[in-house]
C-alpha positions, 0 to 999 in steps of 0.5 A, spaced: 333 910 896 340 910 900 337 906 905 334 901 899 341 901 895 345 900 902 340 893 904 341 891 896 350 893 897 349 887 902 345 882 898 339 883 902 333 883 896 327 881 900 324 888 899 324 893 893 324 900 894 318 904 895 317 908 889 313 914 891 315 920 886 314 920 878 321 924 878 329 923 877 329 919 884 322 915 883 325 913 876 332 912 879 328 908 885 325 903 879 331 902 876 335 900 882 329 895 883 330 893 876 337 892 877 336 888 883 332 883 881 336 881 877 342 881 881 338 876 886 335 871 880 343 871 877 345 870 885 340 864 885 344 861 879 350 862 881 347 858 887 344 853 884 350 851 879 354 850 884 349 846 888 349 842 881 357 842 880 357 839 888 352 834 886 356 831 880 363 832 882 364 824 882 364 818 877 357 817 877 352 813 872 348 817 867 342 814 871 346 816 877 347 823 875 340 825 872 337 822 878 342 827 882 341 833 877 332 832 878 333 832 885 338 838 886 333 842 880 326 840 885 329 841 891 332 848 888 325 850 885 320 847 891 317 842 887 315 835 890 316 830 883 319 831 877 322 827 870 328 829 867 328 827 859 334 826 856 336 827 849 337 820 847 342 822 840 336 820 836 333 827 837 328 824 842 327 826 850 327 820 854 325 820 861 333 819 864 329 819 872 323 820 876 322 823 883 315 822 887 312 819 880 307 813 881 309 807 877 303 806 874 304 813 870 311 812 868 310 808 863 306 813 859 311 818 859 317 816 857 319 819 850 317 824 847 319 827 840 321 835 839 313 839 839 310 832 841 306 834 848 309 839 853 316 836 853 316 836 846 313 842 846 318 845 851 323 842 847 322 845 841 321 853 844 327 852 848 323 856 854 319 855 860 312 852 860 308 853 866 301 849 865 296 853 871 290 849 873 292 842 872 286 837 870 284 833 877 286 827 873 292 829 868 296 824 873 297 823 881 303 824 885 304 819 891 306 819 897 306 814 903 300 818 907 296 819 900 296 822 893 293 828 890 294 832 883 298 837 882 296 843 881 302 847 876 306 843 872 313 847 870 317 844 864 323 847 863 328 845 857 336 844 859 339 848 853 347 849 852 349 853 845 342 853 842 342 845 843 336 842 848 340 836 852 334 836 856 327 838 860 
């Protein structure tokens, strides 16, 4: 437990604390892996923010800036595509920019209504959406070696004082 609280002391999470009894110390073993859970996951939006805030320190373009906040929030979270819909001030989402999307399939996806398909969707619950297993042909990322479906897609809605700007 002291040797796990001491990695946790200095920011290293990449292991939790083995929790071998059903006492005090077990209990105080989970709460501690508890704790640092959300330590690490708060230390990666810390890190994240300010990797945006760097991004967007200029005088940029609305398409400048959302193509440099889809890039940042992909390369944060490992995906090789993405769209960034933007709420257009008519309460529809429309996609403001696009990373490794084939431009045959933009055009299908470029606005949607709030609980109109899984951007919609996101939009309105304002909470994470993963969809697992991807049908085959849902659409195709490219790239110039070749292209394949993706096998997850991942939406998250962009929320500031109960108000979607964004998924």
């Amino acid at each position: 437990l002291s040797g796990g609280v001491a990695r946790f002391a200095t920011g290293d999470f990449s292991e939790p604390i083995t929790v071998a009894r059903d006492d005090e110390l077990g209990r105080l073993a989970q709460a501690t892996n508890r704790m640092a859970r959300a330590l690490e996951r708060s230390d990666w939006l810390r890190s994240g923010l300010a990797a945006l805030s760097d991004e967007l320190r200029s005088e940029l373009t609305l398409e400048e800036a959302a193509r440099r906040a889809l890039a940042t929030a992909c390369g944060r979270v490992g995906a090789v595509a993405g769209v960034l819909y933007l709420e257009d001030g008519e309460g529809n989402f429309t996609a403001a920019a696009s990373l490794a999307v084939a431009a045959e399939v933009a055009p299908g996806i470029r606005r949607f209504r709030p609980g109109e398909g899984l951007v919609g969707r996101a939009a309105l619950e304002r909470d994470l959406t993963v969809v697992a297993d991807v049908p085959a042909d849902y659409f195709v990322v490219a790239s110039g070696l070749g292209a394949a479906s993706p096998k997850t897609l991942v939406l998250l809605p962009v929320v500031r004082a109960e108000h979607t700007l964004g998924v």
